[in-house]
C-alpha positions as CSV (number, residue, x, y, z in Angstrom):
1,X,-6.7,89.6,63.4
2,X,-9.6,90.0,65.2
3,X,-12.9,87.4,65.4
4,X,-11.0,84.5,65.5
5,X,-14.2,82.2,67.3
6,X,-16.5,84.6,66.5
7,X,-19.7,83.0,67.0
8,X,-18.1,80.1,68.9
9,X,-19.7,78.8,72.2
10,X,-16.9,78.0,75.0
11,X,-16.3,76.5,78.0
12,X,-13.3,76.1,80.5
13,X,-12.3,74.8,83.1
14,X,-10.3,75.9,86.1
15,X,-11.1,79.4,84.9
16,X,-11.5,81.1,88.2
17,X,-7.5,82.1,88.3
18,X,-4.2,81.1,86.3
19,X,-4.3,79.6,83.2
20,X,-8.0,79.3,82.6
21,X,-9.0,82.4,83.3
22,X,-6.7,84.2,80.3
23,X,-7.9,81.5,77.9
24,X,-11.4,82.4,78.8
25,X,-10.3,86.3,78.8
26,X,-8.9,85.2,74.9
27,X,-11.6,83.4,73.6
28,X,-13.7,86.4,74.9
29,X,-11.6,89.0,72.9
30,X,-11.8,87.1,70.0
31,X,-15.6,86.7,69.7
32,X,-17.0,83.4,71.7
33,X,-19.5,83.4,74.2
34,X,-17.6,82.1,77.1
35,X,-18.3,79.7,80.2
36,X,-16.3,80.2,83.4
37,X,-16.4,76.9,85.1
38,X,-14.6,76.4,88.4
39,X,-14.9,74.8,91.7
40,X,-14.5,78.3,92.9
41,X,-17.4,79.7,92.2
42,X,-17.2,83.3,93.4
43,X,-13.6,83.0,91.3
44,X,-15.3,82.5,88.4
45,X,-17.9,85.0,88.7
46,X,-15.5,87.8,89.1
47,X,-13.7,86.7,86.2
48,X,-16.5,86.5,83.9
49,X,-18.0,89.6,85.7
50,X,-14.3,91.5,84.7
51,X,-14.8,89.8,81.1
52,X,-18.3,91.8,80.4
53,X,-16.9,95.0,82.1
54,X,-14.7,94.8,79.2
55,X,-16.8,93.2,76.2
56,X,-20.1,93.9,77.0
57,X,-22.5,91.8,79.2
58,X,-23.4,88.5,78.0
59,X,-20.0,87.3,77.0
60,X,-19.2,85.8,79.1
61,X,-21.0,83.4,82.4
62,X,-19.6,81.4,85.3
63,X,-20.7,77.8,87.0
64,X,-19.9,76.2,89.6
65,X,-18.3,73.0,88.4
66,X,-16.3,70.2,90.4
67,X,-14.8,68.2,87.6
68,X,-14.0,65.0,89.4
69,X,-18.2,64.9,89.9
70,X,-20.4,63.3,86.8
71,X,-23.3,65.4,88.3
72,X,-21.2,68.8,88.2
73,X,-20.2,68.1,84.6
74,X,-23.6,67.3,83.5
75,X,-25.1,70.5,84.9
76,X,-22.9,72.4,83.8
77,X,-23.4,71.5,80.0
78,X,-27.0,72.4,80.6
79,X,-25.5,75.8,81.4
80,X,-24.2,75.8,78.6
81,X,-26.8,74.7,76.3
82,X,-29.3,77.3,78.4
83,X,-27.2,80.3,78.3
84,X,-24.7,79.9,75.7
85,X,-27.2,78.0,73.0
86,X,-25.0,75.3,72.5
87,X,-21.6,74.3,73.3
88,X,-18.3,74.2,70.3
89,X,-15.1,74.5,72.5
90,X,-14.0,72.2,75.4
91,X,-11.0,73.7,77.2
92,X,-10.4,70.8,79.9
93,X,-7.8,73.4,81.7
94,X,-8.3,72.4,85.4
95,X,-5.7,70.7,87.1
96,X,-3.3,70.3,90.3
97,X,0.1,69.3,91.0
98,X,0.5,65.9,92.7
99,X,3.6,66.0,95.5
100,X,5.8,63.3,96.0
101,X,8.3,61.1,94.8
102,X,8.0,57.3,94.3
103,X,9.0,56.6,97.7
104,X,7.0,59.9,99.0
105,X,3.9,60.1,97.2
106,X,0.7,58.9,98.9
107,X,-2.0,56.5,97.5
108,X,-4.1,59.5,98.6
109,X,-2.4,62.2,96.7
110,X,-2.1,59.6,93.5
111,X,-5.9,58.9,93.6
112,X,-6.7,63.0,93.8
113,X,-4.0,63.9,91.1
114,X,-5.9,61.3,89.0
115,X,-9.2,62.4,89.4
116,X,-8.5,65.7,89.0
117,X,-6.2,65.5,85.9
118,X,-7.8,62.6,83.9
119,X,-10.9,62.1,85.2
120,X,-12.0,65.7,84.1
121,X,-11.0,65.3,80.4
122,X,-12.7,62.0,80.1
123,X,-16.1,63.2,82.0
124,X,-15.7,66.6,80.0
125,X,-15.3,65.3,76.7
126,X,-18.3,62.2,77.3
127,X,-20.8,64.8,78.5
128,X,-20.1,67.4,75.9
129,X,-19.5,65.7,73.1
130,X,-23.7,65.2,72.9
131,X,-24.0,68.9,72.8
132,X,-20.8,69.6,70.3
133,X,-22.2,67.3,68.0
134,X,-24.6,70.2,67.9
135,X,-22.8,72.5,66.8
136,X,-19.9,72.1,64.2
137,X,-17.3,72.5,63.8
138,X,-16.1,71.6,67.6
139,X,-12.8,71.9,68.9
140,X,-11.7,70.0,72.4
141,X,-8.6,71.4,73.9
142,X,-6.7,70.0,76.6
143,X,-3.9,70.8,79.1
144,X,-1.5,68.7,79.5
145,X,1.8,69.6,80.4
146,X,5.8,69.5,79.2
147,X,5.6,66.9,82.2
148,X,3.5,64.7,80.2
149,X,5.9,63.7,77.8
150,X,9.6,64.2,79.7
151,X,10.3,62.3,82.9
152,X,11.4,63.8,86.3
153,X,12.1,61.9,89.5
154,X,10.5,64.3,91.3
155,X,6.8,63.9,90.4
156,X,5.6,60.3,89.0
157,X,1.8,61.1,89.7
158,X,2.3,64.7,87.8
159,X,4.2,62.9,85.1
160,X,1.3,59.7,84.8
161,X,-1.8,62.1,85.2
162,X,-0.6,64.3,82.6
163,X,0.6,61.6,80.0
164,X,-2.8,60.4,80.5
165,X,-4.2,63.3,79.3
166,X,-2.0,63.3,76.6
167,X,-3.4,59.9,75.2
168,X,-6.7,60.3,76.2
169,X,-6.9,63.3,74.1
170,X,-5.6,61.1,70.9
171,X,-8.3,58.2,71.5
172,X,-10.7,61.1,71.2
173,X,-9.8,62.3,68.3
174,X,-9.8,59.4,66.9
175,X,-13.0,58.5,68.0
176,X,-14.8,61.7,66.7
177,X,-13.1,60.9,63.0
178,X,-14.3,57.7,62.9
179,X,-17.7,59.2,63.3
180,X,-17.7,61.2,60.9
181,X,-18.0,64.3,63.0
182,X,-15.9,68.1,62.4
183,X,-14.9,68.0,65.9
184,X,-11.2,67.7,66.5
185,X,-8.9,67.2,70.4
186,X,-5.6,67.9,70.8
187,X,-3.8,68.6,73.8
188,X,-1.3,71.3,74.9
189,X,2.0,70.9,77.1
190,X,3.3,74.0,79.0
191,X,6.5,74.2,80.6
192,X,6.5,76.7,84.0
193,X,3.9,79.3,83.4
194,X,3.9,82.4,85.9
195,X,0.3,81.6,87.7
196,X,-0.6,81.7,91.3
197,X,0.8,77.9,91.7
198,X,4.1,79.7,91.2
199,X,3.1,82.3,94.1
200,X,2.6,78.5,96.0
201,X,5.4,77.2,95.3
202,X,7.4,80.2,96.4
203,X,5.6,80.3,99.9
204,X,5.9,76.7,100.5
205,X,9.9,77.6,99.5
206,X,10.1,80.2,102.2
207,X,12.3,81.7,98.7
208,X,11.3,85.2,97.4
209,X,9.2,84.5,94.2
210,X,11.8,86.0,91.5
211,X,14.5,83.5,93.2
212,X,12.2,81.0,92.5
213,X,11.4,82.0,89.1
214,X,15.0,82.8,87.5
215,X,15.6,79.2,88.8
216,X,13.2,77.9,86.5
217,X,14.4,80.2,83.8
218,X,17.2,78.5,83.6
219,X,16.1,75.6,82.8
220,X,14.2,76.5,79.8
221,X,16.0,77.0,76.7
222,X,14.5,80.8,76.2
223,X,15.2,81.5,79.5
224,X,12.3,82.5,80.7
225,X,9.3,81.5,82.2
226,X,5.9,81.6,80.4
227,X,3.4,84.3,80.6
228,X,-0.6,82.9,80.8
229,X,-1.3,84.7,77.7
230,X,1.5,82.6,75.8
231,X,-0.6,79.1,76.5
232,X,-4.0,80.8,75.5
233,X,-2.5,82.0,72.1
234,X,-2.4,78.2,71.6
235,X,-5.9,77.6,73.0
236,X,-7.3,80.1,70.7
237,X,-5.5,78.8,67.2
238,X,-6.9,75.1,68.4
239,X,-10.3,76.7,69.1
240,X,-10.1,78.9,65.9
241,X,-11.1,77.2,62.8
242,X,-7.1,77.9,61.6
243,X,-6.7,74.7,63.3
244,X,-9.5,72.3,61.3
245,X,-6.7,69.8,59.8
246,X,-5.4,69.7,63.4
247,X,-6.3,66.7,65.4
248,X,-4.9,63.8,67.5
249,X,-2.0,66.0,68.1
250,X,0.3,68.0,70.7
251,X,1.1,71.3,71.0
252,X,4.1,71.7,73.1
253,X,4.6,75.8,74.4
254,X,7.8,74.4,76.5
255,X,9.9,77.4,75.4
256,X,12.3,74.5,73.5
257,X,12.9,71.9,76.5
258,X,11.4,68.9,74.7
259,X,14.4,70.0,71.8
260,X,17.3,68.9,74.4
């Protein structure tokens, strides 16, 4: 089915590589004018530049946006008001992995995880809610992660930052229902996706990439790891007006791990 946000107005984060950059390549496809935000600028310019080699220019548009910076995020919903005309998906999509265990883990690393997980999705969805209101019916989507609702030893500032996320993304659905306004926020929570933090991990390994990745295989219950475009089917049914009774909710794409 084709059209699925036609004539919907996006923006995402983290869109320069990875995850974000297939949701935007999906919402695209499926008829929204997309914005490519990253703090990699040149990143997200290809990406949107790859996007109207495809679709046709003026699909799609890129800014530069640090998301742990008020100033960033308020620019860059101008952006979107200027060159989109308005603004009815949030994808909060940028994130980073936060080493360390409880003995390991650095204040330093803690604080960064932090603002770069949660801070984002609360300054995202304060400064565009203003323009969503706008134009209804809205749809906030954000990424958590498999790791924000089961436990590992291995990460506690993964684990907080993204259960953050998680909750955050309920008090602001709830928040927009009390209002009175069609704009819903739910949250999404991937198990291991093959992105370039994968190609990281490997390389900080010193293991070959497919050793790496039939390791995490096995630990998922379909026994494989997911492909980008297996999160941004999710992002698009949460954009799409399919979801409009959805809110307050999570969507897990863990390939059945939360089942055991």
């Amino acid at each position: 089915m084709a059209g699925r946000v036609a004539g919907k107005k996006a923006l995402v984060t983290g869109a320069a590589q990875g995850l974000g950059a297939a949701q935007a390549q999906m919402l695209a496809r499926q008829g929204a004018k997309v914005l490519l935000a990253d703090i990699n600028a040149e990143g997200a310019a290809e990406q949107a530049a790859a996007i109207n080699a495809e679709l046709g220019e003026g699909c799609a548009f890129a800014v530069k946006l640090d998301v742990t910076k008020e100033d960033d995020w308020l620019a860059a919903i101008e952006v979107a008001r200027t060159r989109l005309g308005g603004l009815s998906i949030l994808v909060n999509n940028a994130g980073i992995g936060v080493r360390g265990n409880i003995e390991t883990c650095t204040l330093a690393e803690w604080h960064r995880g932090f603002a770069v997980n949660v801070d984002s999705v609360f300054l995202g969805c304060q400064k565009a809610l203003p323009l969503m209101k706008d134009n209804q019916p809205g749809s906030i989507v954000n990424i958590s992660s498999i790791a924000g609702l089961i436990a590992s030893d291995t990460m506690p500032g993964y684990n907080a930052s993204k259960a953050a996320v998680w909750m955050l993304s309920k008090s602001v659905a709830l928040y927009c229902a009390k209002m009175g306004w069609d704009i819903r926020c739910n949250s999404v929570h991937p198990t291991f996706v093959d992105t370039p933090i994968l190609d990281g991990i490997a390389a900080n390994s010193g293991k070959d990439k497919d050793v790496i990745m039939d390791k995490l295989a096995r630990q998922i219950p379909l026994k494989r790891v997911g492909h980008p475009d297996d999160i941004a089917n999710g992002v698009l049914y949460l954009a799409s007006d399919e979801s409009r009774f959805m809110t307050g909710a999570e969507l897990k794409l863990d390939g059945g791990i939360s089942a055991m």
